[in-house]
Backbone as numpy.savetxt, mean C-alpha at the origin, in Angstrom:
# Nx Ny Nz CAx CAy CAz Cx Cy Cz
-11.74 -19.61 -10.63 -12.56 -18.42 -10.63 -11.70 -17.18 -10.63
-12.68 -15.93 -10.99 -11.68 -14.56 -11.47 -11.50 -14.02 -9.67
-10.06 -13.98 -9.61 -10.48 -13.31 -8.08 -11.22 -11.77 -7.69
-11.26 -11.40 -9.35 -12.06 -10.05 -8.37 -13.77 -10.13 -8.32
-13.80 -11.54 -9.20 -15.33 -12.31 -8.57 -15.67 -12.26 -7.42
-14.35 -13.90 -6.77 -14.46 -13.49 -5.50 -14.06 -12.51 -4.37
-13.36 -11.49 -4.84 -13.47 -10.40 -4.03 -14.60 -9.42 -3.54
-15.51 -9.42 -4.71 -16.70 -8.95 -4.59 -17.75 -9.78 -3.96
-17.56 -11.02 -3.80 -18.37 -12.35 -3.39 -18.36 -11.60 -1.40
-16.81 -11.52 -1.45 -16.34 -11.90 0.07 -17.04 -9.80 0.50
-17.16 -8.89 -0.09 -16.82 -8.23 0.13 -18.44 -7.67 -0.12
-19.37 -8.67 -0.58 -20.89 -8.18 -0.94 -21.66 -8.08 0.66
-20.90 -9.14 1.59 -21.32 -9.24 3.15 -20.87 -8.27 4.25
-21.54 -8.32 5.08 -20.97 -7.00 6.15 -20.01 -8.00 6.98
-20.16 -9.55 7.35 -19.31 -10.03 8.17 -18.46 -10.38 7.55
-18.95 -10.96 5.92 -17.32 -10.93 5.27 -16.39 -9.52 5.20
-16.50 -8.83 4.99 -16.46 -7.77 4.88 -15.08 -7.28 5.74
-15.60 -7.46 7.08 -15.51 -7.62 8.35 -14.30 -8.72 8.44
-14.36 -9.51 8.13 -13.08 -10.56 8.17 -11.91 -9.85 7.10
-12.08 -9.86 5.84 -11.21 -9.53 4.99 -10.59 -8.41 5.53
-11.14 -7.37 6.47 -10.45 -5.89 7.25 -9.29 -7.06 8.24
-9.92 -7.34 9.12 -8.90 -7.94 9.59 -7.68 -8.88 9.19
-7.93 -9.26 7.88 -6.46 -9.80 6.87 -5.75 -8.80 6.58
-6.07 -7.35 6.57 -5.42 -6.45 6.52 -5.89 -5.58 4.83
-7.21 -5.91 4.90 -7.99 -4.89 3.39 -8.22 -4.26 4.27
-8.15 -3.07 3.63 -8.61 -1.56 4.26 -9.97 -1.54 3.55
-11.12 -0.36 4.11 -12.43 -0.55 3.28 -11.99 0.28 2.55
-12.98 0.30 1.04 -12.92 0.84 0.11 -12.64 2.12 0.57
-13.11 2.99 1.35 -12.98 4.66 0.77 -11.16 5.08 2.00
-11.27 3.84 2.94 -9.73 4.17 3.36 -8.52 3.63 2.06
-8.76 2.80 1.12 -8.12 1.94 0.35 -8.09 3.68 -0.54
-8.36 3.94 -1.32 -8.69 5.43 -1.22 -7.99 6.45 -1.03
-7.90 6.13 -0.01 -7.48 7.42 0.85 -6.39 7.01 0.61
-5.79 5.73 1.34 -4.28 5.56 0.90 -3.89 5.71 -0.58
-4.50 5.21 -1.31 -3.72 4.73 -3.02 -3.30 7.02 -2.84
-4.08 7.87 -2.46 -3.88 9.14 -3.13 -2.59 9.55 -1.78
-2.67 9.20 -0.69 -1.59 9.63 0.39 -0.21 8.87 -0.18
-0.08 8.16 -0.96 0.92 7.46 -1.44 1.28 8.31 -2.56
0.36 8.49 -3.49 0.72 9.05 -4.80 1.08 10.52 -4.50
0.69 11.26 -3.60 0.89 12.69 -3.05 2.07 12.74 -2.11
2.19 12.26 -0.90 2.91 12.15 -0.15 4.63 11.70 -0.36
4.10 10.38 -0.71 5.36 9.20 -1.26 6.08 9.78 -2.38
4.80 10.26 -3.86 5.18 10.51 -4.34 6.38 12.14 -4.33
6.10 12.82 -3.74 6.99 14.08 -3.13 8.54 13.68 -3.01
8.66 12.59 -2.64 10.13 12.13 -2.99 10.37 11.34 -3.83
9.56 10.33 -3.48 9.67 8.89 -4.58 9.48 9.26 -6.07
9.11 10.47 -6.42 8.45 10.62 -7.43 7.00 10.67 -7.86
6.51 11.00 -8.56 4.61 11.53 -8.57 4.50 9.74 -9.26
5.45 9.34 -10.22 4.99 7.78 -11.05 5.69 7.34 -9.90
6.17 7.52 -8.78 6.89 6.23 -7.98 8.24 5.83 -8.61
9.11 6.41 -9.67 10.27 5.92 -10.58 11.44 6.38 -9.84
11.28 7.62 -8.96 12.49 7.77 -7.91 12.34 9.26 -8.07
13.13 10.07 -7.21 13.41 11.56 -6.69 14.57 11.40 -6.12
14.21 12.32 -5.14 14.83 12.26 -3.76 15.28 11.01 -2.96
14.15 10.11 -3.35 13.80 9.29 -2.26 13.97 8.16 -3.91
14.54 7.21 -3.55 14.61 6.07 -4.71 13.21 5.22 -5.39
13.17 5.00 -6.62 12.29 4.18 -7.06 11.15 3.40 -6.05
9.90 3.14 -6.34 9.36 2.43 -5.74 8.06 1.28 -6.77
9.03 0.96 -7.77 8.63 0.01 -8.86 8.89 -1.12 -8.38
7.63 -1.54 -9.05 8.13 -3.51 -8.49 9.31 -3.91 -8.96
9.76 -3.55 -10.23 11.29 -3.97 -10.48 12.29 -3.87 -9.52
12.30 -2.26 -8.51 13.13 -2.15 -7.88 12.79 -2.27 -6.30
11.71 -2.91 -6.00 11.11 -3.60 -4.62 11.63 -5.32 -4.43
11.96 -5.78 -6.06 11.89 -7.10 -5.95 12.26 -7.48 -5.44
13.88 -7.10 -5.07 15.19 -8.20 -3.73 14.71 -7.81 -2.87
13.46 -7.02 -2.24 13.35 -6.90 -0.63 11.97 -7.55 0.30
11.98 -8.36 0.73 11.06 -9.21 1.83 10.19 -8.15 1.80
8.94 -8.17 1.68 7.84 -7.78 2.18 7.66 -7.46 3.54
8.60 -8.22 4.36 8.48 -7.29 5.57 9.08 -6.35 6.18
10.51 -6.49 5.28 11.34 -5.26 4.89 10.89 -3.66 4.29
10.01 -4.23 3.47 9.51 -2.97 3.21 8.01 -2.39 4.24
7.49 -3.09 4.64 6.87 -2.75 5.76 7.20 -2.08 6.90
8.34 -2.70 7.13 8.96 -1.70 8.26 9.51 -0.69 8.06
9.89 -0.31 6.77 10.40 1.00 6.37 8.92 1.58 6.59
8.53 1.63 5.72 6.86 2.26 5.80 6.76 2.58 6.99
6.45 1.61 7.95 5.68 1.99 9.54 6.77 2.95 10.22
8.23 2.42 10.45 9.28 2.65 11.60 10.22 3.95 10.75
9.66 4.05 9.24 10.93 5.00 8.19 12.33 4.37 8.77
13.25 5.39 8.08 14.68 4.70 8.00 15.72 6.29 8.61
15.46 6.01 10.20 16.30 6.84 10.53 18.21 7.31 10.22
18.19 8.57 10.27 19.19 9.13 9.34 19.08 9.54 8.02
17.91 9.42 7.38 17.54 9.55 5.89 16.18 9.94 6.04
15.57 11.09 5.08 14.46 11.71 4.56 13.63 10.45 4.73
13.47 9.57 5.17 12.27 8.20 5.09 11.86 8.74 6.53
10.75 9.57 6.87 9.68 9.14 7.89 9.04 8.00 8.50
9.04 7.85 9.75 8.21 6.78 9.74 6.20 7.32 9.82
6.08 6.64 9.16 4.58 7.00 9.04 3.43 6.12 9.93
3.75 5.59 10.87 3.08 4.93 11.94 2.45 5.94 12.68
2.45 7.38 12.65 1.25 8.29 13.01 0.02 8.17 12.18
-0.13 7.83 10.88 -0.70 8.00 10.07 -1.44 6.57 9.98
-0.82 5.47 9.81 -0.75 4.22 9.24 -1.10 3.33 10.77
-1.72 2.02 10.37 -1.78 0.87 10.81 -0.58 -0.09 10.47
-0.04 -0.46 10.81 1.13 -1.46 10.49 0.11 -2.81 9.30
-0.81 -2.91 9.38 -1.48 -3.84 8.15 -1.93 -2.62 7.07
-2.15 -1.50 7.26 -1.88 -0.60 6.23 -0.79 -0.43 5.57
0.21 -0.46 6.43 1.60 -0.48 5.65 1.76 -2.04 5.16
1.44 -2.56 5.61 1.52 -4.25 4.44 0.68 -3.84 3.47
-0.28 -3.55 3.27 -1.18 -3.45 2.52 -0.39 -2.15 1.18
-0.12 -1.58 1.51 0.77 -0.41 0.72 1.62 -1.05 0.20
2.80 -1.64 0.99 3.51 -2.64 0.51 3.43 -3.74 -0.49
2.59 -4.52 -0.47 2.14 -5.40 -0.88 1.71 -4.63 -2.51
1.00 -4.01 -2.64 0.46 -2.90 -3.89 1.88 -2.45 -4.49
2.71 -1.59 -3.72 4.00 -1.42 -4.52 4.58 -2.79 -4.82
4.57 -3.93 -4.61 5.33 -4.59 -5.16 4.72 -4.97 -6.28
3.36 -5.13 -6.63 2.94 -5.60 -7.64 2.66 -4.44 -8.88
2.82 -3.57 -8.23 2.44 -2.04 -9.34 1.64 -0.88 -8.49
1.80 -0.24 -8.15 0.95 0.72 -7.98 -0.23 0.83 -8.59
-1.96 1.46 -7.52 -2.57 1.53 -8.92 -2.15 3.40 -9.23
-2.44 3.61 -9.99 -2.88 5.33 -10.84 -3.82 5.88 -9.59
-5.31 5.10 -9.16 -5.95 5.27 -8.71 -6.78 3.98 -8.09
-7.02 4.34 -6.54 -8.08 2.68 -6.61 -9.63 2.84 -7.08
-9.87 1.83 -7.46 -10.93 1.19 -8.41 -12.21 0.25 -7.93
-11.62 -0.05 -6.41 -12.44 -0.90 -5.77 -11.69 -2.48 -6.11
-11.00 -2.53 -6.92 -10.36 -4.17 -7.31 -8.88 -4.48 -6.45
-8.63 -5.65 -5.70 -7.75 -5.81 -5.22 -6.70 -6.40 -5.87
């Protein structure tokens, strides 16, 4: 099956709904909120496409050698001594997986409601 079938399957219920938050989906209008705090924020260094600035690339090409939980913890804890904030004022630590997880596979432009 197409998973954004069942994404919409799991995501048509309030208790599914409800479970999938706790795997670490944000609801739609926080999912949202992040994809544009990324593209605004992130992008300010990382670049507006995420290709690099200030602050280096954040393309799946150049995420690939790093553990997913590597880049999570940059996200939540930033990388003291260097322009990387930590953004754990802002963020849930499964928000920052969740961010994570999205940069490694591509950024979207914008979210769409599709995971």
């Amino acid at each position: 099956m197409n998973l954004r079938f069942l994404l919409s399957l799991l995501l048509a219920s309030p208790a599914l709904a409800a479970s999938a938050q706790s795997l670490g989906e944000p609801e739609e209008a926080r999912a949202r909120a992040l994809v544009h705090m990324v593209r605004q924020d992130c992008g300010s260094c990382h670049g507006m496409r995420l290709t690099g600035g200030l602050g280096p690339a954040l393309t799946p090409e150049a995420l690939a050698k790093f553990p997913l939980d590597s880049l999570v913890a940059v996200i939540y804890h930033g990388r003291p001594g260097t322009p990387m904030p930590p953004w754990k004022a802002m963020l849930s630590e499964s928000e920052a997986r969740w961010i994570a997880q999205r940069l490694q596979q591509g950024f979207p432009e914008e979210h769409t409601g599709t995971r």
